[in-house]
N, C-alpha and C positions, 0 to 999 in steps of 0.2 A: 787440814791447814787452810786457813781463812785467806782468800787471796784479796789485795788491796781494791778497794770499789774504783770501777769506771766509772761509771752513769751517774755524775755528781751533776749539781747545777753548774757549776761553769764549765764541765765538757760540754754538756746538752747547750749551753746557751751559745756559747760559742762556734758548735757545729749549727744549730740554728741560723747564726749571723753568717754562716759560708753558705750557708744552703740559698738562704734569703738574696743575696750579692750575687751568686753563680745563675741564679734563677733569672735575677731580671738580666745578668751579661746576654744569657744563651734566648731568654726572651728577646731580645733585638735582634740578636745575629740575623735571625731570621724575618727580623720586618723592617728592620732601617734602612734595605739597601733599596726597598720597595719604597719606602717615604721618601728618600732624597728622590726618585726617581719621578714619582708622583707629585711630591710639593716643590721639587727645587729644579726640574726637567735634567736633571743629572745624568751624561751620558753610563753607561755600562763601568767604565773603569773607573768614573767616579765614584759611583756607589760601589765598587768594590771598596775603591779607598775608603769611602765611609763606615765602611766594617771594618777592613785592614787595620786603620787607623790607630782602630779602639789596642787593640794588643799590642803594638809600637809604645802605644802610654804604657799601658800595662808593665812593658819591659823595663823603661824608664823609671818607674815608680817603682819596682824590685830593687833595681842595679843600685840606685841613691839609697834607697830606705831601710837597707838590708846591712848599710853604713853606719845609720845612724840610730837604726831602730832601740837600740838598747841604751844610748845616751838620751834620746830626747825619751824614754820610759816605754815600754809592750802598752800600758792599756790609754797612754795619752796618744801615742800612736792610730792606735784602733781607732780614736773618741775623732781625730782629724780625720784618718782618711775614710769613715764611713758620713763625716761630716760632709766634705768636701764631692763624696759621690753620691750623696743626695741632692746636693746644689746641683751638679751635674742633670740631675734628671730633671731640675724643676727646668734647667735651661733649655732644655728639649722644646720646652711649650713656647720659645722666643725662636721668631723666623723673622730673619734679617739676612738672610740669605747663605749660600752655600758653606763661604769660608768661615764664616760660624758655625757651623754646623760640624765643620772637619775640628775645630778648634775644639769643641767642647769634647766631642766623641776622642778627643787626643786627652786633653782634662779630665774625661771621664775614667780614661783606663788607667790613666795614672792612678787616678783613688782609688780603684779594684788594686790596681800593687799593693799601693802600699795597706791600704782593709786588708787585704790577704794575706798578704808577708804575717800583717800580725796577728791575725786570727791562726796562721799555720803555726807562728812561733807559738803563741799562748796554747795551744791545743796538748801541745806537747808536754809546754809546761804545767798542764791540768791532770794528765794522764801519766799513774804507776809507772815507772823504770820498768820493772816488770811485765807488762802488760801495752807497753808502747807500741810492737808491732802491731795489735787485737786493737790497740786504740784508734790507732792511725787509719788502721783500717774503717773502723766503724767511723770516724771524722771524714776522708775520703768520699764514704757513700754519700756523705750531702750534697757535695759535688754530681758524683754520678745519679742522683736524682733529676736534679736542674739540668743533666744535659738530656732528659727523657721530658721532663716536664716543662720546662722553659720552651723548647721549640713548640711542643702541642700547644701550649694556651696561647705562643706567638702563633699560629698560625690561625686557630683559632677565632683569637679577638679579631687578627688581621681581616677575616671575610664576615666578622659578623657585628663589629664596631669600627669607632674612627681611630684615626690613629693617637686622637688626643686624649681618648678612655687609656690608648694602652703605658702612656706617657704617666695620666694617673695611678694607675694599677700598680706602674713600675714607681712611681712616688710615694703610693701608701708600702710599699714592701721596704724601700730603701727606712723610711721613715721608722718602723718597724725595727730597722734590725738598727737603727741608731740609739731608740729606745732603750730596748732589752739591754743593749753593750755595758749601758750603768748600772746591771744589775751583777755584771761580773766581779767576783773577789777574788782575783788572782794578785797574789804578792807579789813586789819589784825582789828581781834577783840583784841580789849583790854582782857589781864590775870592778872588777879588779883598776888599782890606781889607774895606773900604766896602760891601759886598754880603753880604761875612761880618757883618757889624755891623748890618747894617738889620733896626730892629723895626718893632714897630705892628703896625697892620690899616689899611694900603696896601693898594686894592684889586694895585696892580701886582707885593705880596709873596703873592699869590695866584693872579694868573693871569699869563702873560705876554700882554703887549701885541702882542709881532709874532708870536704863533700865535695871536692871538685873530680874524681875517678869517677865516682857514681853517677855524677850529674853528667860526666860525658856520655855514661850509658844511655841516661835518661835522655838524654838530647837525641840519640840516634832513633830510639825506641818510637820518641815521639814522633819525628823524621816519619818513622814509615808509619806510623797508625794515623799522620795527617792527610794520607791517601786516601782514608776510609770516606774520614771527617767532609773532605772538601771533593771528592771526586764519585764519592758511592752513588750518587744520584744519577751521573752522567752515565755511567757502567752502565747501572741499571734500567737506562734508557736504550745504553746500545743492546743488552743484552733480553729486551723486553720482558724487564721483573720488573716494575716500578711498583707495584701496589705491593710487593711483596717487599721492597726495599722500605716503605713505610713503615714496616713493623722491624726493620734491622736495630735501632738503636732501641729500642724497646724491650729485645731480644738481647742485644749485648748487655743493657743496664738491669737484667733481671740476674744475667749469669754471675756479672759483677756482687749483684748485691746479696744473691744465694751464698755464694761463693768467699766472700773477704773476712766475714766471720772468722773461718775455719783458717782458712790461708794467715790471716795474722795472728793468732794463736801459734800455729804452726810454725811462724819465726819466731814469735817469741821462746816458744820452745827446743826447736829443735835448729837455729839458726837458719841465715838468711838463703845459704845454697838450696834448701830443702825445699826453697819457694822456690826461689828465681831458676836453677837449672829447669825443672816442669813448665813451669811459664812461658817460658823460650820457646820449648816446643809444642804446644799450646800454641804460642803465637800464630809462630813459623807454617802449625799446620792451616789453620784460619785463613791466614793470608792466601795460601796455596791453594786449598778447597775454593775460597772467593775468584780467584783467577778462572778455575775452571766450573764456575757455576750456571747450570744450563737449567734450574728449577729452580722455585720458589724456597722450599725446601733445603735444599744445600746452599742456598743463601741465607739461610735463615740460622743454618746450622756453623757457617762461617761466621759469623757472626756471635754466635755464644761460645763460639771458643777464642773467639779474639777476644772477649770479656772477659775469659778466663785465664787468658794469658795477658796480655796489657795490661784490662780493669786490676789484674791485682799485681803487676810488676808496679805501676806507676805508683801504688802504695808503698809497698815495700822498698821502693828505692828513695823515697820521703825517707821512711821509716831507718835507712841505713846510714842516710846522711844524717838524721840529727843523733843516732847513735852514735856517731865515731866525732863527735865534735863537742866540749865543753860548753855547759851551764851556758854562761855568760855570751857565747858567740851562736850559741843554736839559732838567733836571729838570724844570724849571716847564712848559715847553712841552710834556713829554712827558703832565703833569697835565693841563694844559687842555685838551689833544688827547682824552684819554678822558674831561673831566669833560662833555665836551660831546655823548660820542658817547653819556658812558651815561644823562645826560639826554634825548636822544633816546628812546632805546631804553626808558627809563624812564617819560617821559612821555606817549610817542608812542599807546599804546595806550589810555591815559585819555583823553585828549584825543578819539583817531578814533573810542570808543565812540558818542559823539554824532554824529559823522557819520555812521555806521553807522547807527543808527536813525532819520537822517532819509534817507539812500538808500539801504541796502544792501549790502554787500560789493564787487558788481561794477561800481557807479559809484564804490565810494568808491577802488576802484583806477586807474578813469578820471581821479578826480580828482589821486590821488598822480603817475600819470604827467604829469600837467599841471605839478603844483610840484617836478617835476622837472628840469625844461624849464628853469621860472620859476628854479630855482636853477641853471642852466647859465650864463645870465643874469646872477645874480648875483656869479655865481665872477667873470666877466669884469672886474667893477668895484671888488670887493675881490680878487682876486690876477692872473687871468689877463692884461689888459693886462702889470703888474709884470714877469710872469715872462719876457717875453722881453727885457727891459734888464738882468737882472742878468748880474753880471759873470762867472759861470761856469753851467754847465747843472744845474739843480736836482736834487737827489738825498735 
């Protein structure tokens, strides 16, 4: 039996355009906070703010876009906000001082929203019913590319160019993935009258209702893996692994990318529990090994299991939300699915600062491993019972 192809040009071009967009976000994360500091004498929490910033857009440009994406069209969509986040990076090269500088980096991540929103929806809509888990998965690793190679060549260029090579570099990419976008032929879906015609501020023309169970997972999930994200460096400082923490996301994004293959096959076929229960704890154990990691080694090994728990839940719960949601609104879904990962990831590190200063680093990983757990728990009662009565195996 001949299974329907993945690997068309417009999955490839489209995971392209995410790889490309994820590449130069994560490319900055790690040098802008250095340039406002450099070019604009920026104290410390400014330059946070100036990375913060970018993701607060981000949010914004989901929440709206995720409304309207399928009236104003998926690929006129794309055509603006890959437009409008390459404007964004020519702005980069105008200094007129700081509050510009916050403005644009706010400009900027809006156009990552809404670019993203529609490059998730379209991905979806490129890739077999069939075969959606195996896709999503393999769409995903673009991502989990850029967050391995986006930092190296930002640190990179950082000590061995100016910062206005890396402002071009991120100009010829963006340029690049606005190119290719006109070479996509993905058909407009049919919207039903009545769906075309609905206004207001309905929280439901906002978020969708039947990805919103998963997306609370995904919120939580993300929650603790923002600990990695924004705190693994300082660990690894207290715990004197740092050269060893160097190769940590290297490590997670290999486990990831060995790994999503088989895992999204694996929902496709034999449904979504068969992923997400193992991944839990996969996480769960990661987290826990990191807390008490006294080598190079078991840091390193904490690390490829949180790839292997994480790296493939965050796909899979993509994957589960545009499953249980209609044609026509998968945009919405594909929205709420990231507004809630980047709320995580957004919030997550504000929030654990205080738990940090009342325990630690390596109980507050003791702890995450815990609401790990607690949220394995709660997948059960918003989706995992569900998913073994529906009527075909989730993808």
């Amino acid at each position: 039996m001949n299974r329907p192809k993945l690997w068309t040009k417009d999955f490839i071009i489209v995971s392209s355009i995410n790889f490309l967009i994820s590449l130069i976000f994560y490319l900055l994360v790690v040098t802008i906070a250095v340039y406002a500091v450099d070019e604009y004498n920026a104290s410390t929490s400014e330059a946070g703010l100036v990375t913060g910033i970018f993701i607060i857009g981000a949010l914004i440009g989901r929440i709206f876009i995720g409304r309207y994406l399928d009236v104003i069209g998926r690929m006129r969509t794309l055509y603006i906000g890959l437009l409008f986040f390459t404007l964004a990076v020519v702005l980069y090269f105008v200094n007129i001082g700081l509050t510009f500088l916050l403005i644009n980096r706010l400009i900027h991540g809006i156009a990552l929203g809404v670019a993203s929103t529609a490059t998730g929806t379209l991905v979806t809509q490129a890739i077999p019913v069939s075969r959606r888990g195996e896709g999503i998965g393999y769409y995903s690793m673009s991502a989990t590319l850029a967050t391995a190679i986006g930092p190296f060549i930002g640190m990179f260029m950082s000590q061995h160019t100016s910062f206005r090579m890396i402002f071009a570099f991120c100009l010829v990419l963006g340029i690049i993935s606005l190119l290719i976008a006109f070479l996509i032929r993905i058909p407009p879906v049919e919207i039903p009258a009545q769906t075309a015609e609905a206004g207001g501020f309905k929280w439901t023309n906002f978020v969708e209702p039947k990805a919103l169970p998963i997306a609370i997972i995904t919120l939580a999930l993300a929650f603790c893996y923002s600990s990695v994200l924004s705190f693994i460096t300082f660990y690894a400082i207290e715990i004197d692994l740092v050269e060893a923490a160097g190769f940590f996301f290297l490590v997670y994004a290999i486990a990831v990318l060995v790994s999503r293959p088989f895992s999204g096959r694996l929902l496709d076929l034999k449904g979504a529990n068969f992923v997400m229960y193992p991944a839990f704890l996969l996480f769960a154990a990661g987290m826990l090994l990191l807390s008490t990691a006294q080598s190079g080694i078991i840091l390193l090994v904490a690390g490829a299991l949180i790839g292997l728990g994480f790296g493939n839940m965050q796909s899979s719960t993509q994957a589960i939300a545009v499953k249980l949601t209609p044609a026509h609104r998968m945009g919405l879904a594909t929205s709420t699915f990231f507004i809630f990962l980047d709320a995580g990831f957004g919030f997550g590190p504000y929030l654990l600062g205080f738990l940090i200063s009342a325990t630690g680093y390596s109980t507050m990983y003791v702890v995450l491993s815990i609401v790990v757990v607690a949220t394995a728990v709660l997948y059960y009662f918003l989706h995992g019972r569900k998913d073994r009565l529906l009527n075909e195996p989730l993808s």
